[in-house]
C-alpha positions in Angstrom: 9.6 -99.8 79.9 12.4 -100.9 77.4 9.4 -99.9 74.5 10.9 -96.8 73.6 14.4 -98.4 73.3 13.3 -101.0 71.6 11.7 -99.0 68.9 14.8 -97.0 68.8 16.3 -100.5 67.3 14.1 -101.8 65.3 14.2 -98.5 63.4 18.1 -99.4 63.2 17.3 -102.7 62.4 14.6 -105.1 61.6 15.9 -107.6 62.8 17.9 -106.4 65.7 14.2 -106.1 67.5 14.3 -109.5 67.8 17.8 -108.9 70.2 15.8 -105.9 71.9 13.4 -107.7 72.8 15.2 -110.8 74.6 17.6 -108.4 76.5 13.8 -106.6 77.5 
């Protein structure tokens, strides 16, 4: 899953979750 990865980013950047998550 693309969960752990995403957390990764969201740490680096609130809003750059919201890119994690379309590319997931």
């Amino acid at each position: 899953m693309a969960v752990a990865r995403v957390t990764k980013i969201i740490g680096s950047s609130s809003k750059g979750w919201q890119e994690a998550v379309d590319e997931a």
